[in-house]
Backbone as ProteinMPNN parsed JSONL, in Angstrom:
{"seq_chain_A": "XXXXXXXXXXXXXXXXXXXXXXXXXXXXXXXXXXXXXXXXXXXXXXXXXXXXXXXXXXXXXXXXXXXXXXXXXXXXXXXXXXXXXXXXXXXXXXXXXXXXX", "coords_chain_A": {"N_chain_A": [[225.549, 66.356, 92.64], [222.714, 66.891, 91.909], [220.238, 69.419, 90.665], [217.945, 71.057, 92.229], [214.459, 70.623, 91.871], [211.756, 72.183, 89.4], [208.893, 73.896, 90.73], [205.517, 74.072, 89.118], [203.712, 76.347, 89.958], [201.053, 76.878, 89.518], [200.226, 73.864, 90.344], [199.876, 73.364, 92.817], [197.739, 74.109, 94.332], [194.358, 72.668, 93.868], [190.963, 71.603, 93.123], [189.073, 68.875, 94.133], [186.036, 67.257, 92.894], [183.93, 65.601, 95.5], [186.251, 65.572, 97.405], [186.571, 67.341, 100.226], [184.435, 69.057, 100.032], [184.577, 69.638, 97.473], [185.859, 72.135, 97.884], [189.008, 74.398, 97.528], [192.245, 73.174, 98.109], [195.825, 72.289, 99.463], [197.454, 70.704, 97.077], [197.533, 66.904, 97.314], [197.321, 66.869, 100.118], [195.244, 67.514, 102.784], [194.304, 69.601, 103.501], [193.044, 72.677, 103.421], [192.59, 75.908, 102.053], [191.213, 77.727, 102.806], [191.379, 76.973, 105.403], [194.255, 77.254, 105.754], [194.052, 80.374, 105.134], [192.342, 81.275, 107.309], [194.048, 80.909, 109.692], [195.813, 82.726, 108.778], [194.269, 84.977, 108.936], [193.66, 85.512, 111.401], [196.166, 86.269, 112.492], [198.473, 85.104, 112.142], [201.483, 84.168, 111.05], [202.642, 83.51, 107.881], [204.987, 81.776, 107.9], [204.84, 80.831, 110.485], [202.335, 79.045, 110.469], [202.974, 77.287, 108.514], [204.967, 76.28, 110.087], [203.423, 74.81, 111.841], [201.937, 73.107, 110.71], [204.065, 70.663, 109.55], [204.165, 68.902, 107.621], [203.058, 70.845, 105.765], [205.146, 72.846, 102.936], [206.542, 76.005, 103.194], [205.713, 77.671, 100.62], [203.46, 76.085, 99.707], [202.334, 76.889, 101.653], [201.964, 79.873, 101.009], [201.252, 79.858, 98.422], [198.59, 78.958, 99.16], [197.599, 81.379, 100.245], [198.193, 83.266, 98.158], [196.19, 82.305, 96.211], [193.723, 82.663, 97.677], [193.697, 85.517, 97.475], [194.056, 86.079, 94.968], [191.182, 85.507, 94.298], [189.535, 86.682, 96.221], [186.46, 87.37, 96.499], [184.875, 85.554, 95.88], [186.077, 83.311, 97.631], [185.489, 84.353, 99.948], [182.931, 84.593, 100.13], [182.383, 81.897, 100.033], [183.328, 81.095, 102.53], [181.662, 82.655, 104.495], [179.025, 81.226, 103.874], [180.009, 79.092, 104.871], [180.264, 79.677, 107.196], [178.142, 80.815, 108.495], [176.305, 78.524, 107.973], [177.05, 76.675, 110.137], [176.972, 77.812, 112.324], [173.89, 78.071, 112.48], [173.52, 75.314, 112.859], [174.857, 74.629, 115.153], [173.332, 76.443, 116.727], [170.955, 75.207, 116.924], [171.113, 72.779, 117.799], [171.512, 74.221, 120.42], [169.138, 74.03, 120.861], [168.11, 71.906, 120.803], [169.076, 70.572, 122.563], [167.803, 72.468, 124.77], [165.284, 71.318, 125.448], [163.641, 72.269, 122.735], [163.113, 71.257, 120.927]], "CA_chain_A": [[224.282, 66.778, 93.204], [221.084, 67.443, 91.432], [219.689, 70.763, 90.768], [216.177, 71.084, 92.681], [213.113, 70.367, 90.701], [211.023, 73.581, 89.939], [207.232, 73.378, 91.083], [204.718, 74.574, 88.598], [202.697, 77.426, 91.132], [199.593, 76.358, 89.665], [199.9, 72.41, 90.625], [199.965, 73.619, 94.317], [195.944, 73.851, 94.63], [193.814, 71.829, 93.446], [189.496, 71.346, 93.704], [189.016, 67.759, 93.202], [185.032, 66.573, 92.927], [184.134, 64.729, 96.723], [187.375, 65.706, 98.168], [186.487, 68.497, 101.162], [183.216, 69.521, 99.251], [185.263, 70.254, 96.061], [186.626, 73.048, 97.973], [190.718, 74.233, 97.082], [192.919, 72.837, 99.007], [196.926, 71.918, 99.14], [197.101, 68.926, 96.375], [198.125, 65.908, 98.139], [196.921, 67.127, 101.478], [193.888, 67.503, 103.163], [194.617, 71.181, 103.603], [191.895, 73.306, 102.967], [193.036, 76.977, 101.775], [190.205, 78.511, 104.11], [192.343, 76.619, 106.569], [195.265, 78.75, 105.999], [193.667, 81.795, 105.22], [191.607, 81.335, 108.641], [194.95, 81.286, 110.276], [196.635, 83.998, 108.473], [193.476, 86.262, 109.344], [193.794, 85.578, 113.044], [197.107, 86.985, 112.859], [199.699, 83.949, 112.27], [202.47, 84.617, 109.549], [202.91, 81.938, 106.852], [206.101, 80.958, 108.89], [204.217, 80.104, 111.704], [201.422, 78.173, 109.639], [204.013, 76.19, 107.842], [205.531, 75.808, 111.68], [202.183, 74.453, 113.014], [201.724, 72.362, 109.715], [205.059, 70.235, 109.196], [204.023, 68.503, 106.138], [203.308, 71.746, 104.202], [206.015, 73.69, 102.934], [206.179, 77.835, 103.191], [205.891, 77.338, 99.687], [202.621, 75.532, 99.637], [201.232, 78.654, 102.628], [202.106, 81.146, 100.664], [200.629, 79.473, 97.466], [197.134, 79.055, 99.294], [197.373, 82.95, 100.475], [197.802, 83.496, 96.836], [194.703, 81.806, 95.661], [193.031, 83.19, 98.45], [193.645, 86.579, 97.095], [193.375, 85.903, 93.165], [189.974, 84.536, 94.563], [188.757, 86.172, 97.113], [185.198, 86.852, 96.449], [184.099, 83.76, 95.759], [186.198, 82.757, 98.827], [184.911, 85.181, 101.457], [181.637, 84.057, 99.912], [182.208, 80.289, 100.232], [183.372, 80.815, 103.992], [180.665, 82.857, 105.02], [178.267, 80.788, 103.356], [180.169, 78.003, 105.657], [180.554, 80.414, 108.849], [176.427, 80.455, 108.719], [175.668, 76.935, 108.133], [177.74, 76.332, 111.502], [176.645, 78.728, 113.554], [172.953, 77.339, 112.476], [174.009, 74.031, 113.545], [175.129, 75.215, 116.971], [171.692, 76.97, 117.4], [169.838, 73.975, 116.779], [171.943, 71.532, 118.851], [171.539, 74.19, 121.756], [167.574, 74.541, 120.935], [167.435, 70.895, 121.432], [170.246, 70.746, 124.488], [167.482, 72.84, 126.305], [164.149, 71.031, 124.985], [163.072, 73.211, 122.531], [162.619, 70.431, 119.515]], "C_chain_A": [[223.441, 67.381, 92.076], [220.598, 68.613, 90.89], [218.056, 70.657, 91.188], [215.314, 71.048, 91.524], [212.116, 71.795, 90.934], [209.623, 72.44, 89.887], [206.541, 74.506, 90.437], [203.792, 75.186, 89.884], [201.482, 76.949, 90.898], [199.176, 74.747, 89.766], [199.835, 72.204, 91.811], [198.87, 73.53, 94.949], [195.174, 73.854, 94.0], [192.068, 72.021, 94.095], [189.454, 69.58, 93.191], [187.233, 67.671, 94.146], [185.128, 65.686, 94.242], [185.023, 64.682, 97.575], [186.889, 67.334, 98.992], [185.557, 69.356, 100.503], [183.837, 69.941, 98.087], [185.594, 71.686, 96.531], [188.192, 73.074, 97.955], [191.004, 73.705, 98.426], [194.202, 72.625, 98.577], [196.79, 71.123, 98.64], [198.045, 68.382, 96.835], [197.895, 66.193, 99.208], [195.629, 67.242, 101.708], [193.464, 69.079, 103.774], [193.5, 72.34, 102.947], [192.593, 74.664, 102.759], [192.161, 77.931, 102.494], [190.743, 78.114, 104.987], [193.483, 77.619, 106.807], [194.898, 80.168, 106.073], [192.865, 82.154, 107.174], [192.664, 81.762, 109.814], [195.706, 82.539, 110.526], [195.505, 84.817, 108.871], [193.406, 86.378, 110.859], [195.316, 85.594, 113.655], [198.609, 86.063, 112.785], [200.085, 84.332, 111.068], [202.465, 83.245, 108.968], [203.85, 81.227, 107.544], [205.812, 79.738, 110.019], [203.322, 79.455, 111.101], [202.028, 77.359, 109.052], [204.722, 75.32, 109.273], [204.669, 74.379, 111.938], [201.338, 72.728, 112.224], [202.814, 71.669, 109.278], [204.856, 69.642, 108.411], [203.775, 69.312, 105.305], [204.667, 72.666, 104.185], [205.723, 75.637, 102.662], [205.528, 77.843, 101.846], [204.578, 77.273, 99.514], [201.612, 76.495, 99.952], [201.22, 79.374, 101.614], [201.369, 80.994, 99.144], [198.886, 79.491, 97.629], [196.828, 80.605, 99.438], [197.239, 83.496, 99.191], [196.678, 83.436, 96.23], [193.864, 82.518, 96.268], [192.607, 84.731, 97.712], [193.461, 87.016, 95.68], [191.847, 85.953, 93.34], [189.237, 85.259, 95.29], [187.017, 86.565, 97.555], [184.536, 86.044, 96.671], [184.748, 83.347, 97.281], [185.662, 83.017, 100.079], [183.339, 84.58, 101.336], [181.212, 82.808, 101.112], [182.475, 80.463, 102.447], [182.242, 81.9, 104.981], [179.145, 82.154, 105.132], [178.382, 79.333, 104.645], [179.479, 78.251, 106.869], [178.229, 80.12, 109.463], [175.6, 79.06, 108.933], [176.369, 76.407, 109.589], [177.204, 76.815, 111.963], [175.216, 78.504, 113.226], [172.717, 76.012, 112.87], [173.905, 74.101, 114.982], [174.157, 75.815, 117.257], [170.982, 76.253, 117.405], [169.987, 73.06, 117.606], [171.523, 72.65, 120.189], [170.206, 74.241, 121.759], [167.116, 73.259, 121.651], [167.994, 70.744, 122.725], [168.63, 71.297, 125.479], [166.059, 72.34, 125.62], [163.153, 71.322, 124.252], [162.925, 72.375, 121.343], [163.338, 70.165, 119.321]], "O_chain_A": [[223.752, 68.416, 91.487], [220.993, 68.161, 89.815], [217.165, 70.214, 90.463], [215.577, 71.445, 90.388], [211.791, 72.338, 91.989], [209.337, 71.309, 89.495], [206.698, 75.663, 90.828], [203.246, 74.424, 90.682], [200.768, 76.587, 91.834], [198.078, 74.343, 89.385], [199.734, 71.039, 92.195], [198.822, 72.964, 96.041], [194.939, 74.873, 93.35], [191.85, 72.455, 95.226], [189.765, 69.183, 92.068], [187.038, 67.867, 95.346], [186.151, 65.01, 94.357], [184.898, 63.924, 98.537], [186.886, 68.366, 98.321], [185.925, 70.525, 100.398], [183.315, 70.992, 97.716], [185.633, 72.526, 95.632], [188.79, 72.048, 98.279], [190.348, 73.736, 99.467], [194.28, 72.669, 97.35], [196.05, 70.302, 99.181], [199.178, 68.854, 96.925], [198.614, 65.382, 99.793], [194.844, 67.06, 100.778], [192.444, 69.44, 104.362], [193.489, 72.573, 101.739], [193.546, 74.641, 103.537], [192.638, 79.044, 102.72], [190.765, 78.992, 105.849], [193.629, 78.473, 107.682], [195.331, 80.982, 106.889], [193.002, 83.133, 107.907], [192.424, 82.617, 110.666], [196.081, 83.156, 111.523], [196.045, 85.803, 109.375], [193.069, 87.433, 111.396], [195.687, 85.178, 114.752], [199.649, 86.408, 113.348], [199.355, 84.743, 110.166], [202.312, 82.157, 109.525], [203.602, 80.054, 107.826], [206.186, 78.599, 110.299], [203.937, 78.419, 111.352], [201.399, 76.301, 109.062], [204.91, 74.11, 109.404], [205.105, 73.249, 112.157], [200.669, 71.81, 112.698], [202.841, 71.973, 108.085], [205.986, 69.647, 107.923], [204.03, 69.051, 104.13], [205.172, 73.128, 105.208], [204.831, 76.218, 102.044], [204.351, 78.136, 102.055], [204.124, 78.349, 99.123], [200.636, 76.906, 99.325], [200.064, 79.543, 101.224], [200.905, 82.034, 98.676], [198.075, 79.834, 96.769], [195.885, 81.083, 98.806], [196.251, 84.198, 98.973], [196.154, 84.427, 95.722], [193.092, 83.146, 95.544], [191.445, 85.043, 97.449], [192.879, 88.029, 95.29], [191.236, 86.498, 92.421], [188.079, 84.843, 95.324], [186.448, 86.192, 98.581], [183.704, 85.831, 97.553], [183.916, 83.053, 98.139], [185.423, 82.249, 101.011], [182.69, 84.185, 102.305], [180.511, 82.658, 102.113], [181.792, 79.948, 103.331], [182.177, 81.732, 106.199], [178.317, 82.343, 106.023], [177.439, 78.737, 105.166], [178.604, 77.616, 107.457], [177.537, 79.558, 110.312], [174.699, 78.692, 109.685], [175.789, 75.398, 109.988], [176.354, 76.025, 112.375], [174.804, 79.014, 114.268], [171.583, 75.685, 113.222], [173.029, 73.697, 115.747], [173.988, 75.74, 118.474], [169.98, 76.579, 118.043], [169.031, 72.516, 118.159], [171.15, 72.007, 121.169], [169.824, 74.569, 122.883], [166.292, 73.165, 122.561], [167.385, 70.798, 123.793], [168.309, 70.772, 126.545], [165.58, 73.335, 125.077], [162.0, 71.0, 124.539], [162.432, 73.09, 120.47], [163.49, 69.478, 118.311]]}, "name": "protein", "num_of_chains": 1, "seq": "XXXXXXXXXXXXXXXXXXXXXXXXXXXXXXXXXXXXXXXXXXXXXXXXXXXXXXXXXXXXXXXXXXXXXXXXXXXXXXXXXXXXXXXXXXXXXXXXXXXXX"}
């Protein structure tokens, strides 16, 4: 038997250009790291996020929570910056919903 292969920590998340607005994410997944963090702030343990996610490993969670927290200026930024452009969306869609343009 083998001895496991180590995993370089920083080949875990990735920005790639056109991939999920060049925001991080798990590399090789479609995993957004505001995804996990979104989770983990509404009270779910990495356990359970790795649970809920069977293609990432704890490993992977606990790697985005990392970044998250190296990061998270810029991140709280970037997802507020999101949280607004949504919730402008949804005011517009209900402006027209009730005939308002």
């Amino acid at each position: 038997m083998s001895a496991p292969a180590t995993v370089e920590i920083g080949s875990l998340i990735t920005r790639t250009p056109g991939i999920k607005r060049g925001t991080p994410h798990i590399a090789g997944t479609g995993v957004t790291v505001r995804t996990i963090v979104r989770w983990y702030q509404l009270g779910m343990s990495p356990e359970e996020i790795a649970d809920d996610y069977p293609h990432l490993t704890l490993g992977q969670v606990y790697a985005a929570l990392a970044y998250y927290h190296a990061n998270r200026p810029e991140m709280d930024a970037e997802m507020a910056a999101e949280q607004a452009e949504s919730d402008g969306l949804e005011q517009e869609l209900l402006r027209k919903a009730k005939g308002g343009g």
